[in-house]
C-alpha positions in Angstrom: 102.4 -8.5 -96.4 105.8 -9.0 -98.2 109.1 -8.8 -96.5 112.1 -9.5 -98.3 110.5 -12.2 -100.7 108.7 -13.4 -97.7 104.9 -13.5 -97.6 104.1 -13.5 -93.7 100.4 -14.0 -92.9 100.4 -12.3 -89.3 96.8 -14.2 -88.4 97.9 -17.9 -88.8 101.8 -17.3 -88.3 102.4 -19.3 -91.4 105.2 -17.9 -94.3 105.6 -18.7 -97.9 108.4 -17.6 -100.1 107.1 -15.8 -103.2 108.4 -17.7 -106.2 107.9 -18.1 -109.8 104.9 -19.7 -109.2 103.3 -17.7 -106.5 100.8 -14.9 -107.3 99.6 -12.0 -105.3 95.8 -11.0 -105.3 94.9 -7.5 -104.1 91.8 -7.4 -102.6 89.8 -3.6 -103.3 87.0 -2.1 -101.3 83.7 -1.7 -103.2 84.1 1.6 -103.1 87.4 1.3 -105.7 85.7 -1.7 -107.6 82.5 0.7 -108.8 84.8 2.7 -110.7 85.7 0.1 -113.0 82.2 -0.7 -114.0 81.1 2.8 -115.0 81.5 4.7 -111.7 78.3 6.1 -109.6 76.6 6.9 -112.6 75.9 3.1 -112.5 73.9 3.2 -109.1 71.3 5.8 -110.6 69.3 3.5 -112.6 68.3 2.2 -108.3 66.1 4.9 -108.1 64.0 4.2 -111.4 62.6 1.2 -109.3 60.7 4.6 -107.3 58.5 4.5 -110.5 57.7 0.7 -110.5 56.7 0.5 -106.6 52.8 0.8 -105.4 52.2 4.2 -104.2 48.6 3.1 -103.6 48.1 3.3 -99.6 46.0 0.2 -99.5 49.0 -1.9 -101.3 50.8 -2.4 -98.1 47.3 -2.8 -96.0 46.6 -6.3 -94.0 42.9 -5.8 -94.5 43.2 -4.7 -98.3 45.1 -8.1 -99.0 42.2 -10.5 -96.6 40.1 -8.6 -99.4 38.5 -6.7 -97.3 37.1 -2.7 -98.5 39.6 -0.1 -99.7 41.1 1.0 -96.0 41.0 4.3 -96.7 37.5 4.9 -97.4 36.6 2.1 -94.4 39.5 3.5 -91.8 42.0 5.9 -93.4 43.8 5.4 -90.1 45.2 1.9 -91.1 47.2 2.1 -94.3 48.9 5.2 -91.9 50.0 3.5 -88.7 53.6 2.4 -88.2 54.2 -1.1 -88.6 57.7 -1.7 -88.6 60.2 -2.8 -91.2 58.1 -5.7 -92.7 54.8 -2.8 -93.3 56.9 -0.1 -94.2 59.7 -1.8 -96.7 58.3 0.8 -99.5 58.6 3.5 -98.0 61.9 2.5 -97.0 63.3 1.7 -100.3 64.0 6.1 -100.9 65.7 6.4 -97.2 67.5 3.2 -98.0 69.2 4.2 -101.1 70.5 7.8 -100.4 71.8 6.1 -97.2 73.8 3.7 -100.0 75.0 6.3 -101.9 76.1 8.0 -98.6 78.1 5.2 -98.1 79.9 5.1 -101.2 81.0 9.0 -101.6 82.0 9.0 -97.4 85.9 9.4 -97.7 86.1 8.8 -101.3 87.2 12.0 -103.0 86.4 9.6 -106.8 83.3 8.5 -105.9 82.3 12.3 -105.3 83.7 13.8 -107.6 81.6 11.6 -110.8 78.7 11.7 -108.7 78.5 15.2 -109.1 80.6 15.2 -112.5 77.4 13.2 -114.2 74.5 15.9 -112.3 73.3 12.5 -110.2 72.1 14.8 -107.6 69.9 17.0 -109.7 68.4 13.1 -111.2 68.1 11.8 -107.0 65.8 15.5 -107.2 63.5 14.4 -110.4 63.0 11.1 -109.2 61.9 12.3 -105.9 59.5 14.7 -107.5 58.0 12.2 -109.7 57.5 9.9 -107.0 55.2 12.3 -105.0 53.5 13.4 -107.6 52.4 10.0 -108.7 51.5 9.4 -105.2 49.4 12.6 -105.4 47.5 11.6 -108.4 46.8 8.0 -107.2 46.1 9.2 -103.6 44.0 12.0 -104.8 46.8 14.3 -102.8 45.6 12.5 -99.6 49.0 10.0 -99.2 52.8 10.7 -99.2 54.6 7.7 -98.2 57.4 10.0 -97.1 55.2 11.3 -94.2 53.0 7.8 -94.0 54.3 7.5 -90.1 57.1 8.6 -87.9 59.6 6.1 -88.4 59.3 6.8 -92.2 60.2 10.4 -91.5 62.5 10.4 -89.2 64.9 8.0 -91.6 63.9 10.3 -94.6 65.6 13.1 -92.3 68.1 11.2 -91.5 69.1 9.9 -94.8 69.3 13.6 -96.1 71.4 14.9 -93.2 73.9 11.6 -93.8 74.1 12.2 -97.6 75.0 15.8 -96.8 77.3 14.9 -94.5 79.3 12.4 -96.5 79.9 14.9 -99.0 81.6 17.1 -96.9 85.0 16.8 -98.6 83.7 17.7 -102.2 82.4 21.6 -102.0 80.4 21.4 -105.2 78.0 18.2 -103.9 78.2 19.2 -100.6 76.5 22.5 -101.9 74.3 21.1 -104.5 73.1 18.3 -102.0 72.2 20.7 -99.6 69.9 22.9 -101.8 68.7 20.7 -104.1 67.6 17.9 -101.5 68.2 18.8 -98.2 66.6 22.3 -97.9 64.7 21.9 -100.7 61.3 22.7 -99.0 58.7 22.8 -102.1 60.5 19.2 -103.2 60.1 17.4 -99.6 57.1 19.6 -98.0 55.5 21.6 -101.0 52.0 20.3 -101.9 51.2 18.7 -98.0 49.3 21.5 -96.4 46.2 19.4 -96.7 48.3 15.8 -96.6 48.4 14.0 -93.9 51.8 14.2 -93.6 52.1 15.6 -89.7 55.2 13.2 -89.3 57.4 14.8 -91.9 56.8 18.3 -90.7 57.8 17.5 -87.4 60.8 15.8 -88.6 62.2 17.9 -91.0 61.6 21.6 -90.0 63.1 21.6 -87.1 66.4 20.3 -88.5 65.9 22.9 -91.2 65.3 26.0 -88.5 68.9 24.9 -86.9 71.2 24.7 -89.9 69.7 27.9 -90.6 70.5 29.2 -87.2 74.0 27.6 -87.2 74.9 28.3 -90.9 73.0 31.9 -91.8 75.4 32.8 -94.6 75.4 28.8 -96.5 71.4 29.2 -96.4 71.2 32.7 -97.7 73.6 31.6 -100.8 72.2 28.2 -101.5 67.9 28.4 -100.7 66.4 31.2 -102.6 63.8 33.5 -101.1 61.4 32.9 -103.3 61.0 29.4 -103.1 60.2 29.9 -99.1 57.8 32.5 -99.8 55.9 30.2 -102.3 55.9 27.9 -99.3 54.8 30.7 -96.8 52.0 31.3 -99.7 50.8 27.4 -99.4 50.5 27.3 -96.0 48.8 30.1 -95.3 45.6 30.0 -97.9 42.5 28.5 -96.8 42.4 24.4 -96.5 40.3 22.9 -99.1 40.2 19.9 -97.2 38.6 19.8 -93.4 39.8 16.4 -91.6 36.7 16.6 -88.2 38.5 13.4 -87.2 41.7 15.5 -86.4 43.1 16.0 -83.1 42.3 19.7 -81.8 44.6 22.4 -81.5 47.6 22.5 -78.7 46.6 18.7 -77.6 49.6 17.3 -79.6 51.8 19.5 -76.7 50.7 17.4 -74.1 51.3 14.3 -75.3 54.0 12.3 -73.4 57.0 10.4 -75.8 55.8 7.1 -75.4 51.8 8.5 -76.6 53.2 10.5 -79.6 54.7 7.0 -80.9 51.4 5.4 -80.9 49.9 8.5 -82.1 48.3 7.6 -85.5 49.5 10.5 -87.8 46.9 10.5 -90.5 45.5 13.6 -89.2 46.0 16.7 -91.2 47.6 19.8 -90.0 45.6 22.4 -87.7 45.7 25.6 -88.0 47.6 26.3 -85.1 49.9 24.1 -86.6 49.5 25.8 -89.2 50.7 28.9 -87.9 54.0 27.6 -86.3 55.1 26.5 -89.7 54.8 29.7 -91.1 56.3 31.3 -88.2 59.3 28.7 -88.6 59.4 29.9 -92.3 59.5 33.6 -91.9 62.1 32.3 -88.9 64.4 31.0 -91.6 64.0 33.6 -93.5 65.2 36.3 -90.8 67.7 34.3 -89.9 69.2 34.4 -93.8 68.6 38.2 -94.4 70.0 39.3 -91.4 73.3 38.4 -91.8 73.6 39.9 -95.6 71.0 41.3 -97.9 71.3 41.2 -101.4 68.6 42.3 -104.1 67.5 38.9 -105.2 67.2 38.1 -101.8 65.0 41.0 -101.0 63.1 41.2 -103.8 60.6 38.5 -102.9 59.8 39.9 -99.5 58.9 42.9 -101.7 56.4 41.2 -103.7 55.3 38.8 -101.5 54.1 42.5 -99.0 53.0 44.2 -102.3 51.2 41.1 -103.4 48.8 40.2 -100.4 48.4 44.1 -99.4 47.1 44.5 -103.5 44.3 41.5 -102.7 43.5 43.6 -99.4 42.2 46.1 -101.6 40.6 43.6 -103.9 38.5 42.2 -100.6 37.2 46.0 -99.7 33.8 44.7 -99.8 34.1 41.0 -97.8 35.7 43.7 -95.2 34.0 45.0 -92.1 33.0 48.9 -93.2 33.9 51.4 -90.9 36.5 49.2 -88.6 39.5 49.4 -91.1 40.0 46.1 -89.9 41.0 43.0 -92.1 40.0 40.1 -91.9 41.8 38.0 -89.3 42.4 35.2 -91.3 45.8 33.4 -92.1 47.1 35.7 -95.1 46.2 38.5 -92.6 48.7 36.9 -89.8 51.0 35.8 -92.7 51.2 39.8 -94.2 51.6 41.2 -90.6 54.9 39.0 -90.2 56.1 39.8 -93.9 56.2 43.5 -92.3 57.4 42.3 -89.4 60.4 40.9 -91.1 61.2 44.3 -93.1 60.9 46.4 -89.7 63.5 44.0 -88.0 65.7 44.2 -90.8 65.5 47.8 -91.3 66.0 48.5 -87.5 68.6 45.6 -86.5 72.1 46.5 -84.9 74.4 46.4 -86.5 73.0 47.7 -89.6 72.3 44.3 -92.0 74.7 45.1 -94.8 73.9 46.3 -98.4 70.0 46.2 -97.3 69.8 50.2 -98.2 71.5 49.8 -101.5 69.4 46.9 -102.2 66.2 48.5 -101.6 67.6 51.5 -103.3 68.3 49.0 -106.4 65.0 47.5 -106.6 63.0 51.0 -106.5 65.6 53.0 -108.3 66.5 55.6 -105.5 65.5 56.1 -101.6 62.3 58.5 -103.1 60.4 55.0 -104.6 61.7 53.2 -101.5 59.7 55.7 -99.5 56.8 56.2 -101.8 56.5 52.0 -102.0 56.5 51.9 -97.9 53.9 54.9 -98.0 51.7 53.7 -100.4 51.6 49.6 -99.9 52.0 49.5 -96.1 51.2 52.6 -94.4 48.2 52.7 -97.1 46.5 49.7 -95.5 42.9 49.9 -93.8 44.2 47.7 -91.2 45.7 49.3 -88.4 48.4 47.5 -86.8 50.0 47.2 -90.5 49.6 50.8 -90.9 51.8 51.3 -87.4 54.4 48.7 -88.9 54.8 50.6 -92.0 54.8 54.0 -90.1 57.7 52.2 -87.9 59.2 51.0 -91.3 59.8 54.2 -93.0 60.7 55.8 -89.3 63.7 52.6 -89.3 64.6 53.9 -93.5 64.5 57.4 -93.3 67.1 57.1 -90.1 69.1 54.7 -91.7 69.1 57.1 -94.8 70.1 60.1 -92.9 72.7 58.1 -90.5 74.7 56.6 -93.5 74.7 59.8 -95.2 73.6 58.4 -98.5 71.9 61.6 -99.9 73.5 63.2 -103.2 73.3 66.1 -104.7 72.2 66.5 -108.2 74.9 66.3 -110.9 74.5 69.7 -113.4 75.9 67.5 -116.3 73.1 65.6 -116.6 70.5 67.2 -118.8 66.7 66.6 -118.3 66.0 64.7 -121.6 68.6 62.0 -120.8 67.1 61.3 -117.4 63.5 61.3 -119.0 65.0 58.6 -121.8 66.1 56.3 -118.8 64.1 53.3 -119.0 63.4 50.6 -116.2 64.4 47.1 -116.6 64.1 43.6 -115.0 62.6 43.2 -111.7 62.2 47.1 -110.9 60.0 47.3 -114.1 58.1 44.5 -112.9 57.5 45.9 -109.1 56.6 49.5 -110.5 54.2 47.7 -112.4 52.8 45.9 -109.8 52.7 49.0 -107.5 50.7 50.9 -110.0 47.9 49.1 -108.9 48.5 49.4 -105.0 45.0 51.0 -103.4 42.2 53.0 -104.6 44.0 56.6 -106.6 47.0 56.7 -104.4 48.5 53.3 -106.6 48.9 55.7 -109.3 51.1 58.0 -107.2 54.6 56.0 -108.3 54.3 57.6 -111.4 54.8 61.1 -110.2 56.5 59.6 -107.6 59.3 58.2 -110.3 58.7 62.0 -112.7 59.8 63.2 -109.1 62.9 60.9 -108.8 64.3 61.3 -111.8 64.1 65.3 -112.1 66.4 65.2 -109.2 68.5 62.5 -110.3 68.3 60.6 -107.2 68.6 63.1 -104.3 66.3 62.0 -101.5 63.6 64.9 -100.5 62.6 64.2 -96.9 60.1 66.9 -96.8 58.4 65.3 -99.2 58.3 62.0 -97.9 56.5 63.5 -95.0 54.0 65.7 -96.7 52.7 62.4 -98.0 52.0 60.7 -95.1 50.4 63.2 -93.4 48.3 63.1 -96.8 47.9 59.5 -95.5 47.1 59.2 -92.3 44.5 62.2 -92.9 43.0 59.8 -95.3 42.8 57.3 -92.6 41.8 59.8 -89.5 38.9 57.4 -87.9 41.2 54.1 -88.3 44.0 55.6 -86.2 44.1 53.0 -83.3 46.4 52.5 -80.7 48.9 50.5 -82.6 49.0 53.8 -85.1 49.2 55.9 -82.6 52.0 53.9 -81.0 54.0 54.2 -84.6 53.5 58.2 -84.8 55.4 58.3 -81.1 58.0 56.4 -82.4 58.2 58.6 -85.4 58.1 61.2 -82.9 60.7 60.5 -80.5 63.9 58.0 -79.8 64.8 57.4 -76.4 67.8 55.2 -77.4 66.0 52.1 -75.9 65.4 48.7 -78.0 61.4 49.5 -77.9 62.4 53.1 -79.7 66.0 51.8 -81.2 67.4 48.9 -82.7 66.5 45.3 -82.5 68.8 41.9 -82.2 68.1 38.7 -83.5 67.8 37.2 -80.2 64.5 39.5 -79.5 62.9 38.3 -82.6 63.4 34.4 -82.9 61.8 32.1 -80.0 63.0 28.6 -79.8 59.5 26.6 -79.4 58.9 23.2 -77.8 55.4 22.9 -80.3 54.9 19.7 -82.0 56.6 21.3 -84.9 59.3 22.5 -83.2 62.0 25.0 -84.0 63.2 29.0 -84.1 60.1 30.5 -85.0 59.6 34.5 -85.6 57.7 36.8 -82.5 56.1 39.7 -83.8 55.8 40.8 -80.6 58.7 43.0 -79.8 58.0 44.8 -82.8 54.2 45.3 -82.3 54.1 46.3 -79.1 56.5 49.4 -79.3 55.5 51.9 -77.6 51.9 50.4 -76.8 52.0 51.0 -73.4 52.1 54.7 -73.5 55.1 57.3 -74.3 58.6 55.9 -73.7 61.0 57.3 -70.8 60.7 61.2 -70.3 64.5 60.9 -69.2 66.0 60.0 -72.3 63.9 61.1 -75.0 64.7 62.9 -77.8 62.9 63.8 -80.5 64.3 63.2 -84.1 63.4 65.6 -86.3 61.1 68.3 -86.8 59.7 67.1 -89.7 58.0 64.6 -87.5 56.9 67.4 -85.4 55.3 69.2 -88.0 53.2 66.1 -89.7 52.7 65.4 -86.2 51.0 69.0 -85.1 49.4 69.2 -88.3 47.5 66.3 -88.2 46.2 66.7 -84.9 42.9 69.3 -86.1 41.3 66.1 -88.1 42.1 63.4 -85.3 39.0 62.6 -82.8 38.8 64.6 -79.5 40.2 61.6 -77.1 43.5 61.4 -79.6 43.8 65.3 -79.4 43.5 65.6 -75.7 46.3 62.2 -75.9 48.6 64.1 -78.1 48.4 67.6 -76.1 49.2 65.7 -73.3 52.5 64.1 -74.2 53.8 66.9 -76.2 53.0 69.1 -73.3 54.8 66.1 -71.4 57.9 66.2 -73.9 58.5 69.9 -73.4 58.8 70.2 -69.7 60.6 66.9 -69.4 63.6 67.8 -72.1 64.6 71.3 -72.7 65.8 69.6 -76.3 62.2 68.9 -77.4 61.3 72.5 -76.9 63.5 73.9 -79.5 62.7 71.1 -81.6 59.1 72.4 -81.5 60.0 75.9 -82.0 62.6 75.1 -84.7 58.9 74.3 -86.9 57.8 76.7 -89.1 54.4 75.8 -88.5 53.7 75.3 -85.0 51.8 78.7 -83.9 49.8 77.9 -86.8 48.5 74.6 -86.0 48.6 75.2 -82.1 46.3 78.6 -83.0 44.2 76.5 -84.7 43.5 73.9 -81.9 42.7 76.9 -79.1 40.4 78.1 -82.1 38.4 74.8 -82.6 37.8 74.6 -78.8 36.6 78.2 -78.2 34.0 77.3 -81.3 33.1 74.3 -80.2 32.0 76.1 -76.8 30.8 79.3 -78.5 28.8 76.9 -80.5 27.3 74.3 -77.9 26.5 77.6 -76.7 25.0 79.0 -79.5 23.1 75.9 -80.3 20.7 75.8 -77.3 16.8 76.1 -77.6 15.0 79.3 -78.5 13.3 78.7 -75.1 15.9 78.3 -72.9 17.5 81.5 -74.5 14.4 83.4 -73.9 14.2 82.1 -70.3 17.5 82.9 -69.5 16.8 86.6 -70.9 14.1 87.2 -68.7 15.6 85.8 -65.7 18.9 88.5 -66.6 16.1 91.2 -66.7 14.3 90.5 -63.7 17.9 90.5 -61.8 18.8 93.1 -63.3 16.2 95.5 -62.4 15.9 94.2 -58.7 19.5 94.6 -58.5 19.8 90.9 -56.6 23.0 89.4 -58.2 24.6 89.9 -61.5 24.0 87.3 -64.5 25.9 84.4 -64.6 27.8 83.5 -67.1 26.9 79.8 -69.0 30.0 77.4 -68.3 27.9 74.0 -69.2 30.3 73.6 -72.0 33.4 73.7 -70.1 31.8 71.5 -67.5 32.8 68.9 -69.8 35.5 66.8 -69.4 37.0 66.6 -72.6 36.4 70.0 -73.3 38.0 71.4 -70.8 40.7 69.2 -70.8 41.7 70.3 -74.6 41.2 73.5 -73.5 43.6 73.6 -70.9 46.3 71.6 -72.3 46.2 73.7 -75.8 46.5 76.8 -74.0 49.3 75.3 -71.4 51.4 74.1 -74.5 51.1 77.5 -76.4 51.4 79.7 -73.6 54.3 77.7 -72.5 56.5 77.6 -75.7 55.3 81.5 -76.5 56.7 82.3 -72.9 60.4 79.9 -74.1 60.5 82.4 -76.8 60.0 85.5 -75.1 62.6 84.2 -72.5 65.1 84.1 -74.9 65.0 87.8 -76.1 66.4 88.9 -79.0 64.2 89.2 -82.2 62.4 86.1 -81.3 60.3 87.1 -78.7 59.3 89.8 -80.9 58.4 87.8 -83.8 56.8 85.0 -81.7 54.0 87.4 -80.3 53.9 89.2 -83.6 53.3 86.1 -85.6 50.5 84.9 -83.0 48.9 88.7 -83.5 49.0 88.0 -86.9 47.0 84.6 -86.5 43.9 86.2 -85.6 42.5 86.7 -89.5 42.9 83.3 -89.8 39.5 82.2 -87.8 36.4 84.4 -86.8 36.8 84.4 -83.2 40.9 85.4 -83.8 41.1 88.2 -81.3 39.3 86.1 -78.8 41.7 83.5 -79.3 44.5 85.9 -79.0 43.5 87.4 -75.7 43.0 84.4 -74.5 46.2 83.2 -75.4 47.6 86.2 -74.5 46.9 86.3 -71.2 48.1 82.5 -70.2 51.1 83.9 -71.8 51.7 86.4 -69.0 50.2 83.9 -66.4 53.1 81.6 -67.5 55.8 84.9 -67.3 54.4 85.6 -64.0 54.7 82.0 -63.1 58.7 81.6 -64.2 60.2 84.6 -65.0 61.4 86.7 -68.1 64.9 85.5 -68.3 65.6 82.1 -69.1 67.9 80.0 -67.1 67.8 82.9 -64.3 69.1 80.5 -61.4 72.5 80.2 -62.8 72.5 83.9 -62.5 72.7 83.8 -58.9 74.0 82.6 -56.2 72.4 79.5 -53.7 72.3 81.8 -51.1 70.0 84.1 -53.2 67.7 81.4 -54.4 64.9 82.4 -52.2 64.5 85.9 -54.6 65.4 84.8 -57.7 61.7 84.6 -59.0 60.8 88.0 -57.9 64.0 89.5 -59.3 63.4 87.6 -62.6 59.6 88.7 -62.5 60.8 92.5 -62.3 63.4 92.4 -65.2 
């Protein structure tokens, strides 16, 4: 300090003036006094000492030095315990020096700026790499001393998360720290699924999972996709490497603090373990997607769907026949949350932004969007990633229509300049991949795409549904419950979150596991609508296009799914008065409801038909002999409708003809004409027709007698007259 010529040392109290032949020495912080010997570029050479330490497990070993065996082949366990600073100091050499570089960019704007001025950060990265990778190829892939124990990890973690944070202040090495070393996830964690590296995972993810929860939008711009996926693709192949000495599944849970310490962490991952990794992974990656979704970042959840559903077909023969089952291995768990992932996306609220136009980028237009979902996902033999495909397309085809993105065709464009259009980049390489989606319906993009572009990009719904009913005809005997589940969803929207939109908060679950973190729950989006039809009060059904693919497909389904489906639409029609003129609003439901009182009438004419020459001959004579004694007349054979499921179908077909028919005849006008004409008309159509008419027929006036000719004939009337409103209604 200097005060008027005056040097005043404020410790000791003692002055000095400053003469001629005083000096003044300026002390500087080493943090000024690097850049005058080259700046941080000068601290790099540090790591290069990574390269000329032993990554050998047994070089740090008590017993390996007493010259005892190789530890790892006599106890594996010892080269992986913790033993403190003085066992460890090799593994502590990396944690060490990116907390020393922490400590020179914290606060220093210089220091910052050259270390990212001379790409230092992108060297820290190779370094790292070539330091596992040797210890890989001396180790034979079974030693990382990054995951070699607990304390090793846990300063690793830390090292990261203080370099990070030091470089707060410079926005270009704040970013490039954070994805080329911090969330770098094939750099610090690809290459250990069959390590054993336990101590890492546990570390690290979990830190991972909550920047991504707390920074969505920084994770989405600086991580790609595709490098997660490759990690999701890792992790969830088969182990080459079996470890019997591990500990078993869910045990690590109950270990107290203290015990997980002294836990020796040489084990290899099970595959619970396993599983909660990948469900971390897919966690992140929900968590990035659903704040903004851009092509590049959807893109790789294409391929990586398209991908393993394209070896699903490859494995036809490994599969169970007749099931239409995968198998449940990991790939299978890993696919259905890959689905999982598009569902939530495409059904979250609010809508995730530029997810549409992205998926309308990458396939061109909302038709290959649709013919992709139809032909990959609801194309599987497996039937709970059928149902998430069919809940999918439900989740595109309303966003579609809500957002209004259809367009009409523009008359300038002329048909040889839409045929000249070529594909490029990664819609070329998709279409290509799709081409070879499933067993003849892969080649379906192609006129899928000749149908895209002679419209020139206007979506065609009707089409869209004629295909999957093509589909799920395909795939009558695999319908399951999950399937079945996904058609009433198609079906109907109650405006509930099993029918509606989802949140984020019903997707991630924050897990206590030994790896912990926000992992994904498939859950929610499974179990739609498993439990039966959703609320009769507020349903509402959402198109009739859904009605129709619906009502068509019920002649090829089995008899228990047929008496199901008769039984909620006959359900939906007296619960709503909308879902009646839905139905009716069909062009095609006399037809297919026709059709279904047909079957049943043959199926009883036939079981009746079918019986023994013997018994028919018996029954004859016994007619005879009554007949000519005059005891009783013949009775008429009702075994087949003594069935159960026959005369179940039976009564609900008729009940949910007669009951719309007798809607439309209520209504007057030229509709009840037409509706009873059109059903006359529907007896060439099968050989027993005019059976099937009079039959129908007559439940039609049962169901006139029952509630009147005029529809809405209460509000006619007074409440004092209530008690003869029915008979005046019955004799309009």
């Amino acid at each position: 300090r200097v005060s008027d010529g005056v040097i005043i040392d404020a410790h000791s109290g003692l002055n000095a003036e400053l003469g001629e032949r005083v000096s003044r020495w300026t002390f500087e912080s080493i943090k000024d006094t690097i850049g005058s010997l080259g700046g941080m570029q000068r601290l790099l050479p540090l790591f290069g000492a990574l390269s000329s330490l032993p990554v050998d497990p047994a070089a740090n070993s008590t017993a390996y030095s007493a010259g005892k065996h190789h530890p790892s082949r006599q106890d594996p366990r010892i080269s992986f315990v913790s033993r403190g600073i003085s066992g460890d100091y090799i593994n502590m050499v990396l944690p060490s020096l990116l907390f020393l570089f922490s400590s020179f960019i914290r606060e220093h704007e210089v220091n910052a700026r050259e270390l990212y001025r001379c790409g230092g950060i992108n060297l820290i990265e190779k370094f790292i790499y070539d330091h596992k990778k040797r210890a890989f190829e001396t180790s034979n892939g079974d030693y990382y001393g990054l995951g070699s124990s607990s304390i090793i990890a846990n300063s690793s973690v830390c090292a990261l998360l203080n370099l990070w944070q030091s470089s707060r202040h410079n926005f270009g090495l704040e970013i490039t720290i954070f994805s080329r070393l911090l969330f770098n996830i094939q750099l610090l964690l690809g290459g250990l699924a069959d390590c054993p590296c336990v101590a890492l995972h546990s570390a690290l993810l979990p830190v991972l999972s909550e920047l991504a929860k707390l920074n969505p939008d920084k994770v989405r711009d600086c991580v790609e996709t595709r490098e997660l996926f490759e990690f999701v693709h890792e992790y969830s192949g088969n182990s080459s490497k079996t470890d019997t000495t591990a500990i078993d599944d869910g045990s690590r849970n109950d270990l107290s603090p203290t015990e997980r310490k002294k836990l020796i962490l040489d084990s290899r991952l099970t595959q619970i373990e396993r599983g909660h990794i990948i469900d971390l992974t897919f966690g992140i990656i929900t968590i990035s997607l659903s704040q903004r979704c851009y092509t590049n970042n959807l893109y790789p959840l294409i391929t990586f769907i398209s991908y393993n559903v394209n070896l699903e077909w490859e494995e036809m023969p490994e599969r169970t026949r007749g099931t239409g089952e995968m198998k449940r291995g990991s790939r299978y768990k890993t696919t259905l949350k890959a689905v999982s992932v598009l569902l939530f996306l495409l059904q979250k609220n609010p809508p995730v932004p530029h997810l549409i136009e992205s998926l309308n980028e990458i396939f061109e237009n909302g038709n290959g969007a649709a013919a992709w979902m139809l032909c990959c996902i609801v194309n599987s033999n497996d039937d709970s990633i059928r149902a998430l495909g069919i809940k999918s397309l439900t989740a595109y085809l309303h966003a579609v229509m809500s957002s209004n993105q259809t367009s009409t065709p523009d008359p300038s464009i002329h048909l040889s300049s839409i045929q000249g259009t070529q594909k490029e980049g990664a819609t070329a390489k998709l279409t290509m991949t799709m081409k070879y989606v499933g067993t003849g319906l892969g080649v379906i993009s192609q006129s899928a795409n000749a149908l895209s572009n002679l419209i020139t990009g206007r979506f065609n719904i009707k089409v869209v549904y004629k295909l999957l009913w093509h589909l799920l005809k395909c795939h009558r005997e695999e319908l399951g419950d999950a399937s079945t589940a996904a058609l009433m969803y198609l079906l109907v929207d109650d405006g509930s979150s099993a029918s509606g939109s989802l949140k984020l908060s019903d997707v991630l679950v924050q897990k206590n596991s030994f790896v912990g973190g926000f992992s994904l729950n498939t859950e929610c989006l499974t179990s739609q609508y498993s439990n039966g039809p959703p609320t009769l009060a507020r349903q509402n059904i959402r198109n009739t296009h859904g009605v129709s693919t619906v009502l068509r497909l019920l002649r090829f389904l089995s008899p228990d799914k047929k008496e199901r489906w008769l039984f909620d639409f006959l359900a939906l029609i007296l619960a709503s008065p909308n879902g009646v003129n839905m139905i009716l609003a069909c062009d095609d439901w006399q037809p297919c409801l026709f059709q279904l009182v047909a079957e049943v009438i043959e199926e009883i004419n036939g079981d009746r038909d079918d019986s023994g020459n013997d018994e028919n001959a018996a029954k004859e004579e016994d007619a005879i002999v009554g007949a000519s004694n005059y005891s009783s007349p013949v009775a008429v054979d009702t075994e087949p409708l003594s069935r159960p499921s026959v005369r179940t179908r039976y009564d609900l077909s008729l009940k949910l003809y007669s009951t719309l028919l007798g809607h439309c005849v209520r209504q007057g006008d030229e509709k009840a004409f037409e509706a009873v004409e059109m059903a006359a008309s529907l007896q060439r159509v099968d050989a027993n027709g005019s059976e099937v008419f009079s039959i129908v027929l007559s439940h039609l006036l049962a169901d006139l007698i029952e509630k009147g000719t005029v529809a809405h004939v209460e509000d006619t009337y007074d409440e004092s007259e209530s008690v003869n409103v029915r008979n005046r209604a019955l004799k309009q």
